[in-house]
GUKEBA-223140 format. One line per field, with one value per atom (N, C-alpha, C): x, y, z; residue number from 1. Coordinates in Angstrom, 2 decimals, padded with zeros to 5 digits, always signed. Each point is the difference from the previous one (the first is absolute). Last residue first. Layout:
<rs>
px X, ...
py Y, ...
pz Z, ...
seq NUM, ...
</rs>
This chain:
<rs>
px +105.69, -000.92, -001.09, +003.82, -001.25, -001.26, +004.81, -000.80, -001.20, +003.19, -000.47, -000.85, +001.70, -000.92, -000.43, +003.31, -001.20, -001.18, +004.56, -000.27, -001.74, +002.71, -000.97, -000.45, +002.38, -001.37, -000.64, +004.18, -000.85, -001.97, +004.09, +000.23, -001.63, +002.11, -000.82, -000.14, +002.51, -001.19, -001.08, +004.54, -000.79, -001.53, +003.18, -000.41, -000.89, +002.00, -000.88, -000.89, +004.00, -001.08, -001.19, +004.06, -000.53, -001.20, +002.36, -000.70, -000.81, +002.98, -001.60, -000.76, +004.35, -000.82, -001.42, +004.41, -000.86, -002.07, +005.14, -000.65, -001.06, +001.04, +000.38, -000.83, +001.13, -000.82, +000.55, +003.42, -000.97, -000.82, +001.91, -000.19, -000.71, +002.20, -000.93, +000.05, +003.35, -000.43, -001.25, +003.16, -000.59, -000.89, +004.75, -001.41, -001.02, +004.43, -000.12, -001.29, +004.06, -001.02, -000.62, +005.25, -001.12, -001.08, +005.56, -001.51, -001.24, +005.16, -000.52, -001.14, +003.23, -000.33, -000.66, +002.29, -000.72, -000.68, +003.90, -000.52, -000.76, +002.28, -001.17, -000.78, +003.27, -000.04, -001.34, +003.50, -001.26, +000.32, +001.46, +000.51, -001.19, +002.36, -001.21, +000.51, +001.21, +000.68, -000.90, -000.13, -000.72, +000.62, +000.74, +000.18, -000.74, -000.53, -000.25, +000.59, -000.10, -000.11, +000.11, -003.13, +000.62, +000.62, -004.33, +000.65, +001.71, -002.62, -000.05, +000.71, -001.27, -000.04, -000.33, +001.63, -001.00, +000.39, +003.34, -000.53, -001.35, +000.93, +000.78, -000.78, -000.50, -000.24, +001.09, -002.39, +001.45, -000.27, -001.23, -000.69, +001.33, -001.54, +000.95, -000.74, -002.15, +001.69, +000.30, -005.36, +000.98, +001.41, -005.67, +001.15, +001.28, -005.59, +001.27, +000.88, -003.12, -001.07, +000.95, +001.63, -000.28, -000.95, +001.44, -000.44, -000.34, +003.03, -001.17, +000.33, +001.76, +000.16, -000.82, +002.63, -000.80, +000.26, +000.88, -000.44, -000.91, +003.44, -001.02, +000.02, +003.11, -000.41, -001.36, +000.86, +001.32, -000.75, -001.59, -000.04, +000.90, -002.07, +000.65, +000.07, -000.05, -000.06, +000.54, -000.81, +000.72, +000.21, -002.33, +000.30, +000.11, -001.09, +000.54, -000.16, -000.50, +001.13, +000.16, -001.10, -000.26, +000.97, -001.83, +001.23, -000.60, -000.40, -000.72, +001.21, +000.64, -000.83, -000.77, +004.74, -000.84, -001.57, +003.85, -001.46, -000.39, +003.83, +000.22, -000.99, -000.55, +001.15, +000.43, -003.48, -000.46, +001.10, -000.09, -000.43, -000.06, -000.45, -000.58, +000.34, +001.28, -000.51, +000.20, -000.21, +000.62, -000.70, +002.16, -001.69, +001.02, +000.79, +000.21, -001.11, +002.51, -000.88, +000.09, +002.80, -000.64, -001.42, +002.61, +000.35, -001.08, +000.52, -000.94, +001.02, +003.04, -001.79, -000.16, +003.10, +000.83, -000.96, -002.38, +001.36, +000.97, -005.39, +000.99, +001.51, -003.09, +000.62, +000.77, -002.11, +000.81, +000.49, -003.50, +001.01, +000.33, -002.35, +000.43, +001.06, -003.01, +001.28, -000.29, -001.28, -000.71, +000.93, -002.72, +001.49, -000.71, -001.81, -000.58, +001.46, -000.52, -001.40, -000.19, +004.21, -000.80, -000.99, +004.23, -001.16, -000.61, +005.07, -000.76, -001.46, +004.19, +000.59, -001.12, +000.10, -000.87, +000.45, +001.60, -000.30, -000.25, +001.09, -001.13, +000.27, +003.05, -000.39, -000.79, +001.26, +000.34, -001.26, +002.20, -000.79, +000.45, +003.65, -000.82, -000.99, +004.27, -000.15, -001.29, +002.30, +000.89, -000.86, -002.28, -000.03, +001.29, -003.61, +002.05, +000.01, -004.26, +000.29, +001.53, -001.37, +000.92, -000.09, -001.00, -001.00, +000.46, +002.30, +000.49, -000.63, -000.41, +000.09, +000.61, -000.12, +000.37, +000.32, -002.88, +000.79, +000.19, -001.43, +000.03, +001.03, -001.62, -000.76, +000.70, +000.84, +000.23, -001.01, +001.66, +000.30, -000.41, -000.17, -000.70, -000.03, +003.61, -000.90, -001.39, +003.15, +000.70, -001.28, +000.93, -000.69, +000.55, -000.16, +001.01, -001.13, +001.68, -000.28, +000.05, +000.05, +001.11, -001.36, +000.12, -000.52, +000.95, -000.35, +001.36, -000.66, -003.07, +000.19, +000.96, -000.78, +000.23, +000.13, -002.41, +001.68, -000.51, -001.97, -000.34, +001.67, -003.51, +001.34, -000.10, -002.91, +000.16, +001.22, -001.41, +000.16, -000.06, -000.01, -001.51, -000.17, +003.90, -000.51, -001.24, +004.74, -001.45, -000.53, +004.00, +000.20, -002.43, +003.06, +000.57, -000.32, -003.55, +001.59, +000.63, -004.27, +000.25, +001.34, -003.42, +001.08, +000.92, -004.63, +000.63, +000.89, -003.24, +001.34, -000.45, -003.36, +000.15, +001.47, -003.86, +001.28, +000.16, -004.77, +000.90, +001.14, -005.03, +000.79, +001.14, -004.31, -000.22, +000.95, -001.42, +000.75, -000.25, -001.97, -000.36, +001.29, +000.06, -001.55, -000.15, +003.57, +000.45, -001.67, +000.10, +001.02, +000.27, -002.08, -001.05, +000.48, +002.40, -000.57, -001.13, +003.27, +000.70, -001.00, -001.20, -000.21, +000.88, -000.84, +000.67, +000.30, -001.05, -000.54, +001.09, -001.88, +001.10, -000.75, -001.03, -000.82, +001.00, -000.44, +000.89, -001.05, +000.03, -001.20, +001.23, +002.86, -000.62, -001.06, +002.29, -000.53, -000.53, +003.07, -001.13, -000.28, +002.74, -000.52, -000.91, +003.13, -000.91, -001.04, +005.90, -002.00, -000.80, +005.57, -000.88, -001.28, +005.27, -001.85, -000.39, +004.44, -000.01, -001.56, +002.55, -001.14, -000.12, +003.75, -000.57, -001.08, +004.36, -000.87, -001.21, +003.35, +000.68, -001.09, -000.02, -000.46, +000.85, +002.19, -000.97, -000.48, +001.30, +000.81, -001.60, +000.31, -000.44, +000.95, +002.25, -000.61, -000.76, +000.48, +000.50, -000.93, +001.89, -000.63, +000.29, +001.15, +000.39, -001.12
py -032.60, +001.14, +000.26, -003.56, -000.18, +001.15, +000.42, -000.68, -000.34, +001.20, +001.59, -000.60, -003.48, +000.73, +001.12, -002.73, -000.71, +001.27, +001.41, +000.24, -000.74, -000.66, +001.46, +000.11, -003.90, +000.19, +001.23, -000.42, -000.97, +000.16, +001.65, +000.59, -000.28, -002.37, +000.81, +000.89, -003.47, -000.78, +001.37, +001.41, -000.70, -000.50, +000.50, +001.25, +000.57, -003.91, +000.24, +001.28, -001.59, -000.96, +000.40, +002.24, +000.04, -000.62, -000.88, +000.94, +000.36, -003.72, -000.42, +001.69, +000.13, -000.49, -000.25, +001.70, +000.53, -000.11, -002.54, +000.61, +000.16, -002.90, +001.26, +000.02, -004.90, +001.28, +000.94, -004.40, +000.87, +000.93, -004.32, +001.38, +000.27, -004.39, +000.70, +001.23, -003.08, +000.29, +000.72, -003.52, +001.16, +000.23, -002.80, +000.21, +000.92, +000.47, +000.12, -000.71, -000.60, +000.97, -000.74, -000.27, -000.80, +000.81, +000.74, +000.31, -000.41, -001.46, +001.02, +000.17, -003.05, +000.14, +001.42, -004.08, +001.24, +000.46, -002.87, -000.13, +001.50, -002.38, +000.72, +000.33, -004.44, +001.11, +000.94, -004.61, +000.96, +001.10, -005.80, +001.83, +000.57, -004.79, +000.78, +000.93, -004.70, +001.02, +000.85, -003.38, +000.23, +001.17, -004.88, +001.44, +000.42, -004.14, +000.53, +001.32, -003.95, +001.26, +000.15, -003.30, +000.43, +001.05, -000.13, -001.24, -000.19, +005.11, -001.37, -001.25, +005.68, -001.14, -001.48, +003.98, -000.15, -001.05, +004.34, -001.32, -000.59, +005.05, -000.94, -000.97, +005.80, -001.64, -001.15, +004.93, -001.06, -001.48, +005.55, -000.63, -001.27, +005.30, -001.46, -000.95, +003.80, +000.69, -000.96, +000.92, -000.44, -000.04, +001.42, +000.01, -000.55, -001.54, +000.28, +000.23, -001.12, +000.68, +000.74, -002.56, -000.21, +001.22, -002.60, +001.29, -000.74, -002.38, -000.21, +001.45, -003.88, +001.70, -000.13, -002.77, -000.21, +001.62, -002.53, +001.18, -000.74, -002.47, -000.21, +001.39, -002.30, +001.65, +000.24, -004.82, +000.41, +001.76, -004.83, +001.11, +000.87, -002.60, -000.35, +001.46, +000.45, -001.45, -000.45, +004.43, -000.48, -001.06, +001.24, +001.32, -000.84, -002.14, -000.33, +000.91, +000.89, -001.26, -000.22, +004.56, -000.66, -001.43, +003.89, -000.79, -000.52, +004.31, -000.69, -000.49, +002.63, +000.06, -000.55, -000.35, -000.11, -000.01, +003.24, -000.88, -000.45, +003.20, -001.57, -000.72, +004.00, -000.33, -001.48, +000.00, +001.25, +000.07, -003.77, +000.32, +001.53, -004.98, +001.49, +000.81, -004.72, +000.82, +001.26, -004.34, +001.14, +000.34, -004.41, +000.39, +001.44, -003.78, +001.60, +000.09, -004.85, +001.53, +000.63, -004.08, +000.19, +000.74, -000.82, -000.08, -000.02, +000.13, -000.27, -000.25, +001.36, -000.70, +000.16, +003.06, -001.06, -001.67, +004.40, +000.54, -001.20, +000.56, -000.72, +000.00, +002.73, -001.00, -000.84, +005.26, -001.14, -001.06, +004.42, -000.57, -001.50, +005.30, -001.29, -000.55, +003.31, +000.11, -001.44, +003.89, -001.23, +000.38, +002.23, -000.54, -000.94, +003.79, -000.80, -000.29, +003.21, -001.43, -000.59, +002.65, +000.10, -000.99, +003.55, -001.16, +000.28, +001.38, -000.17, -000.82, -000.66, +001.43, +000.75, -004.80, +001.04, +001.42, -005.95, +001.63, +000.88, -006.05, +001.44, +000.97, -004.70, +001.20, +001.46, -005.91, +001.02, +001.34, -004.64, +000.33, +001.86, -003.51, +000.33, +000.61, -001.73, +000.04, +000.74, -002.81, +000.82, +001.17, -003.18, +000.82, +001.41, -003.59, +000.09, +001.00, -000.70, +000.19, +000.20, +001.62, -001.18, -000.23, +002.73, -000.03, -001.04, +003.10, -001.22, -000.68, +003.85, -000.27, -001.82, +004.69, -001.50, -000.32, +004.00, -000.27, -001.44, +002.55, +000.66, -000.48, -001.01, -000.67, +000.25, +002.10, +000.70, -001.19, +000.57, -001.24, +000.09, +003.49, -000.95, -001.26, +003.02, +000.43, -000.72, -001.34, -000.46, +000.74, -000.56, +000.96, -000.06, -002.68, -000.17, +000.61, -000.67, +001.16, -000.15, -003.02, +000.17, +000.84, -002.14, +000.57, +000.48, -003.18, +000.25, +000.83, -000.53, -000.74, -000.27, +004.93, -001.63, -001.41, +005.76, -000.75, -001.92, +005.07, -001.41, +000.03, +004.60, -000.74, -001.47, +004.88, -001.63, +000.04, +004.11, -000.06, -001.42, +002.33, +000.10, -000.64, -001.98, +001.23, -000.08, -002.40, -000.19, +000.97, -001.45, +001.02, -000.42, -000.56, -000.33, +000.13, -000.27, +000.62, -000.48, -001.31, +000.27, +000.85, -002.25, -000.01, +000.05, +001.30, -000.85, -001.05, +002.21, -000.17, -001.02, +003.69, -001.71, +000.23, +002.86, -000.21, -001.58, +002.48, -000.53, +000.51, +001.05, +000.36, -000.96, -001.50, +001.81, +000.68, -005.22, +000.99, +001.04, -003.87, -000.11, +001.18, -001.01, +000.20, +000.39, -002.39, +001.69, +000.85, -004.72, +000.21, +001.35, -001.90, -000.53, +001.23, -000.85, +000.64, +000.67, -003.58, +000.99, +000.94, -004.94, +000.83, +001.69, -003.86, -000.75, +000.72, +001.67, -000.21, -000.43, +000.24, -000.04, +000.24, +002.53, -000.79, -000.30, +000.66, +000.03, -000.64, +001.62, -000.08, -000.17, -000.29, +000.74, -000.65, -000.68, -000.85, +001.01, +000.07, +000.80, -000.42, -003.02, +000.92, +000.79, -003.81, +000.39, +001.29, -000.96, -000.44, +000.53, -001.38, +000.42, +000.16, -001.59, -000.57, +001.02, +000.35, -001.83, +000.15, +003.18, +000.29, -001.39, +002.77, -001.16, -000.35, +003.79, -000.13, -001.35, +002.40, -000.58, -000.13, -000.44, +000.42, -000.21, +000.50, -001.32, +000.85, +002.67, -000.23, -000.68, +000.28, +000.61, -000.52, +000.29, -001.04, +000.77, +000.40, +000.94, -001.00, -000.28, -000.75, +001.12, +000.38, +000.21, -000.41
pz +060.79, +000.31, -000.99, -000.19, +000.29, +000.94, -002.06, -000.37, -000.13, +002.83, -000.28, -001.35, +002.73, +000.95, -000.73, -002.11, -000.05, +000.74, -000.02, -001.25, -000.19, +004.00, +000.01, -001.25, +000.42, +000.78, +000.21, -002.68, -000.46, +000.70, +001.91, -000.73, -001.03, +003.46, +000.85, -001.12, -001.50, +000.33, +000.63, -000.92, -001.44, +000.19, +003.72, -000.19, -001.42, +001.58, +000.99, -000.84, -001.78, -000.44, +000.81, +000.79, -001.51, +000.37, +003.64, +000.09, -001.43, +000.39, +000.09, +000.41, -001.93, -001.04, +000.86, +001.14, -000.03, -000.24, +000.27, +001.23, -000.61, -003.13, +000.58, +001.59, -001.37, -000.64, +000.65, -001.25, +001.07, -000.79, -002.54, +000.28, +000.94, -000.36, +000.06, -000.06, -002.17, +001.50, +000.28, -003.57, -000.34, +001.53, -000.97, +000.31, +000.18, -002.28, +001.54, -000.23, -003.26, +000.10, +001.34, -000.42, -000.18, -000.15, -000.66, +001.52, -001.25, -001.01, +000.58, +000.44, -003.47, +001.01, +000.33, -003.72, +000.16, +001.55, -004.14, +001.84, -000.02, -004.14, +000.34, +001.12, -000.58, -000.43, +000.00, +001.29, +000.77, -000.98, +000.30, +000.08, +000.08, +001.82, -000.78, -000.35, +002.34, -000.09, -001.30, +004.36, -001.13, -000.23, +003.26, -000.79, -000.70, +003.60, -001.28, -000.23, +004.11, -000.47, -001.35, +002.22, -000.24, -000.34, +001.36, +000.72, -000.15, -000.92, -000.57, +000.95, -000.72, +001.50, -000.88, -003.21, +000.93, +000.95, -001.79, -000.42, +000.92, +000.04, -000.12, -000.75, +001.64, -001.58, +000.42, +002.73, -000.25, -000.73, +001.03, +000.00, -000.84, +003.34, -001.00, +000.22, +001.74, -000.62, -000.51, +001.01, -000.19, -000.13, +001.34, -000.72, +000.58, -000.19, +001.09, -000.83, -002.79, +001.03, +001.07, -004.65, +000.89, +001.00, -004.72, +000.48, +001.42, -004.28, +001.10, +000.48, -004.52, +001.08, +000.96, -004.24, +001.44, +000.56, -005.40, +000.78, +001.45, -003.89, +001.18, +000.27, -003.24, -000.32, +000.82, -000.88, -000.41, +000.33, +003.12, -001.10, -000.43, +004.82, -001.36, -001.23, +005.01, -000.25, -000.90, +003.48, -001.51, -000.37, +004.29, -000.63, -001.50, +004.49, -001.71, -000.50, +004.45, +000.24, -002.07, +002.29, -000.88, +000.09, +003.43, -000.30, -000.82, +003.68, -001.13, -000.75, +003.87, -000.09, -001.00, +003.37, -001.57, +000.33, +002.83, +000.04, -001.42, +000.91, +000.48, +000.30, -002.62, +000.61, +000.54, -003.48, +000.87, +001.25, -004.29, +001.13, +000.34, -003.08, +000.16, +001.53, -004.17, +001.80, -000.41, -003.47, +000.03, +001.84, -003.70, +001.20, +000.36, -004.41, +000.84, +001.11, -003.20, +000.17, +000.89, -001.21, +001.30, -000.23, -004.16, +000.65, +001.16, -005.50, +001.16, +001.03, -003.98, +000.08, +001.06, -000.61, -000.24, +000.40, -000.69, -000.89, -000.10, +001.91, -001.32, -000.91, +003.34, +000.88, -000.89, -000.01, -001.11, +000.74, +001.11, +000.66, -000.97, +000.57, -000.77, +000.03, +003.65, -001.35, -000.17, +004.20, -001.30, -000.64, +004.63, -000.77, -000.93, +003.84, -001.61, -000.21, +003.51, +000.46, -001.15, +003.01, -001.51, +000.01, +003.14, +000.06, -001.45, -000.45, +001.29, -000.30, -002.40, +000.63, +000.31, -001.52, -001.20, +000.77, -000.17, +001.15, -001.09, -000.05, -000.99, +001.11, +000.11, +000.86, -000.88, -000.65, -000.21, +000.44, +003.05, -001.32, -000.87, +001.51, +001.34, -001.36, +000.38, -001.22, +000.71, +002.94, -001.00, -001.21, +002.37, +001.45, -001.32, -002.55, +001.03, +000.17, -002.65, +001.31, +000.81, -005.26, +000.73, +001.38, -004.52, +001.17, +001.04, -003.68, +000.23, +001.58, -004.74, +001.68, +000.11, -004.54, +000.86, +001.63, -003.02, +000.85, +000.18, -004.54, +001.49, +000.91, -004.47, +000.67, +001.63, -004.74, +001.59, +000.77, -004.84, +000.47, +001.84, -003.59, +000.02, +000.66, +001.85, -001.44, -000.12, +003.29, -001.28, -000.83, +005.40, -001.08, -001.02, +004.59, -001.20, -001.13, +005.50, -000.98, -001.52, +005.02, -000.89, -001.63, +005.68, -001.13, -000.71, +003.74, -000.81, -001.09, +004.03, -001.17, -000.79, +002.71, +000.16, -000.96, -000.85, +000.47, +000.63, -002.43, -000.11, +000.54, -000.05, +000.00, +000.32, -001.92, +000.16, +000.28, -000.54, +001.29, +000.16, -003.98, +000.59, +001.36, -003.34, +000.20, +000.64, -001.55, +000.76, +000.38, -003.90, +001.17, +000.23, -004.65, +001.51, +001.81, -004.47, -000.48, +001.47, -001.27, -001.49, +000.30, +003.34, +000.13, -001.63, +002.00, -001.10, -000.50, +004.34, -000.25, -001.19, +001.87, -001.00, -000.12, +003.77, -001.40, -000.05, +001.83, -000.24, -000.48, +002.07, -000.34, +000.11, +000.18, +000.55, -000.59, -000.97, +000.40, -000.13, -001.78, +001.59, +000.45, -004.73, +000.27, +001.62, -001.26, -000.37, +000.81, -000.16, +000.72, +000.27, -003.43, +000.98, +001.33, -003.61, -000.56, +001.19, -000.03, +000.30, -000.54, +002.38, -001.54, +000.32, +003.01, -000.50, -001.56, +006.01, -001.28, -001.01, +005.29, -000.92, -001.62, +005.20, -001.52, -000.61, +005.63, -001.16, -001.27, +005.77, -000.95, -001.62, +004.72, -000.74, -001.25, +005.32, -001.39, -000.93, +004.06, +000.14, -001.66, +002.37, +001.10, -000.64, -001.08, -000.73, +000.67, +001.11, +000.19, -001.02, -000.43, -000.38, +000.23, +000.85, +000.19, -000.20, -001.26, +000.52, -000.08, -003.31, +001.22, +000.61, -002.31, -000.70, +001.59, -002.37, +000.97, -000.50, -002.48, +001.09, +001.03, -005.84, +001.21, +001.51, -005.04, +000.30, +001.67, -004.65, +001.24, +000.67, -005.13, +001.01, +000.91, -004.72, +001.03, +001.64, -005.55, +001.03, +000.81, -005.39, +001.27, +001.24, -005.69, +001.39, +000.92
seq 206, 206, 206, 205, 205, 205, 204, 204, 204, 203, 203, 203, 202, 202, 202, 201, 201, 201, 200, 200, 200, 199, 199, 199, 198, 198, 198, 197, 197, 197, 196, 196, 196, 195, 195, 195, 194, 194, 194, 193, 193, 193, 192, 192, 192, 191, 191, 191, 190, 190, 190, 189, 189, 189, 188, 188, 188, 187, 187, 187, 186, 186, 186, 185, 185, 185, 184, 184, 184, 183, 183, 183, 182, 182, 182, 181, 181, 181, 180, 180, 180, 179, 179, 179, 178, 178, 178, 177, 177, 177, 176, 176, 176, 175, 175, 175, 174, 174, 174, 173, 173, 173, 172, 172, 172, 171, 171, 171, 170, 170, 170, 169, 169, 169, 168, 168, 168, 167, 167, 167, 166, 166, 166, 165, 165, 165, 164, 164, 164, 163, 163, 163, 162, 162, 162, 161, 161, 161, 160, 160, 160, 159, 159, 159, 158, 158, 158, 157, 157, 157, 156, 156, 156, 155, 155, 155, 154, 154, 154, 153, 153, 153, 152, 152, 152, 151, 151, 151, 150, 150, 150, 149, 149, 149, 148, 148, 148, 147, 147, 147, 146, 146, 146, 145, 145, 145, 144, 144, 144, 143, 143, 143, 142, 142, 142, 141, 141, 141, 140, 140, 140, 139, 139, 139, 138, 138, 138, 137, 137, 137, 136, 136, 136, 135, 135, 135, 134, 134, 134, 133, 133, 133, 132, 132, 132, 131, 131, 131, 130, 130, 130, 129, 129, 129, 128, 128, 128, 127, 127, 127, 126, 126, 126, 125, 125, 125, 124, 124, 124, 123, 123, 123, 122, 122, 122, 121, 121, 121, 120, 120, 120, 119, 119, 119, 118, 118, 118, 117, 117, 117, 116, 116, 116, 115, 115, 115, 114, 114, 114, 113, 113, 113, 112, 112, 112, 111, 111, 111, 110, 110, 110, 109, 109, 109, 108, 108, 108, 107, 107, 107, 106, 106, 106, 105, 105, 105, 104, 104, 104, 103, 103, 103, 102, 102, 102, 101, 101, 101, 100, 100, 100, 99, 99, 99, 98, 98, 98, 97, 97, 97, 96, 96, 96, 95, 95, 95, 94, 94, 94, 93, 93, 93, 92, 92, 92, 91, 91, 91, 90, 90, 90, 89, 89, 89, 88, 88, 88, 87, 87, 87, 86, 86, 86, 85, 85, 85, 84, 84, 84, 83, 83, 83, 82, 82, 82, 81, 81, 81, 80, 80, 80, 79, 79, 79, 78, 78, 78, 77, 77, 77, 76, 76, 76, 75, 75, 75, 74, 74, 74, 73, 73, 73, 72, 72, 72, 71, 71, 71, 70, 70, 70, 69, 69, 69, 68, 68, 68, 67, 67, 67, 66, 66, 66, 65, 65, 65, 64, 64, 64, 63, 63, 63, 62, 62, 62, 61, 61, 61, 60, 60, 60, 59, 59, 59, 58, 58, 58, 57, 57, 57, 56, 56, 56, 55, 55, 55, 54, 54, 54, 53, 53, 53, 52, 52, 52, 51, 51, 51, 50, 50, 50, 49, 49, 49, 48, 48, 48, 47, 47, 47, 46, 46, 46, 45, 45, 45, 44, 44, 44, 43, 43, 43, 42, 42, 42, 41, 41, 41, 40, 40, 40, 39, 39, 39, 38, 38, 38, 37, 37, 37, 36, 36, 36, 35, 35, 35, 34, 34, 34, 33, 33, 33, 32, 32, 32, 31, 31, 31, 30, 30, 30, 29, 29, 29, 28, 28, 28, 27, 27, 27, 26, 26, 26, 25, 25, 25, 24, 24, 24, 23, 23, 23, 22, 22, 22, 21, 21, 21, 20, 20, 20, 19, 19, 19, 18, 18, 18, 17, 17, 17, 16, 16, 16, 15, 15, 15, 14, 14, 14, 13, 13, 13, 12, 12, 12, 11, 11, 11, 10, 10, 10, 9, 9, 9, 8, 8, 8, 7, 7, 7, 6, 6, 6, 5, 5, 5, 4, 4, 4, 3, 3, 3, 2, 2, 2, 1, 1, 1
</rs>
């Protein structure tokens, strides 16, 4: 059985680059995990999207065959018809990533992915997905996020590319480590250590 996502009704004409977010991609799912605070990993090992993923547009089409779960058949297709496919995580997140199979009907166009933050893209991979059978692309970002949209890339010609996606992982990024403030208290301590010290010298030297 196949379960066909419902294709997006909404499709963004322009898009500003307005508030640019700081982004690390990365090409290793290990690398990837490593840079997370906290995650889930859609499997997709039974019917149904969990942990608040939902994938639509693309003509996505659901095909969990057991072992066979290379997840999701897209259909990265600029035509306005067919429009890219739509990542939402059911609210903000600063880490996405999954393996992405361009080789299902050979080499096509490849994948450039966007980033956005409601209606502001905030970071864009023009070659996200080039070559390769079982490709891991992810990236952490600094600015959080609600969706994130995979199509085909900006080529002279048009090109299709029809892929699948599995193991999509998402959620909050570890933070840049921040300075610890000192205690209030601490430079009185220290004062009071030092005046502590100097009487100890003065009764000393009687």
């Amino acid at each position: 059985m196949n379960i066909i996502v419902p294709a997006a009704a909404v499709f963004l004409s322009a898009a500003q680059m307005a508030g640019a977010a700081t982004v690390t991609q990365f090409t290793d799912r290990t690398a990837f995990t490593a840079a997370m605070e906290s995650s889930f990993t859609e499997t997709f090992e039974d019917f149904s999207l969990d942990g608040g993923l939902h994938i639509a547009g693309g003509n996505a089409v659901l095909l969990d065959f057991g072992p066979f779960s290379q997840a999701i058949r897209l259909r990265g297709n600029p035509n306005p018809t067919v429009g890219p496919v739509l990542y939402t995580f059911g609210g903000p997140v600063t880490g996405f990533g999954a393996t992405f199979n361009i080789s299902l009907n050979g080499l096509g166009g490849g994948l450039k992915v966007e980033v956005f933050s409601g209606v502001t893209m905030i970071a864009a991979f023009p070659d996200a997905i080039t070559t390769g059978n079982a490709q891991f692309f992810g990236f952490t970002s600094d600015t959080a996020f609600d969706r994130v949209e995979v199509m085909v890339r900006d080529l002279p010609v048009l090109i299709s590319e029809i892929h699948t996606v599995d193991d999509v992982i998402f959620g909050q990024a570890i933070k840049p480590d921040a300075a610890v403030p000192l205690p209030a208290g601490l430079p009185l301590l220290a004062g009071g250590l030092a005046a502590l010290a100097a009487l100890r010298r003065r009764r000393d030297g009687r």
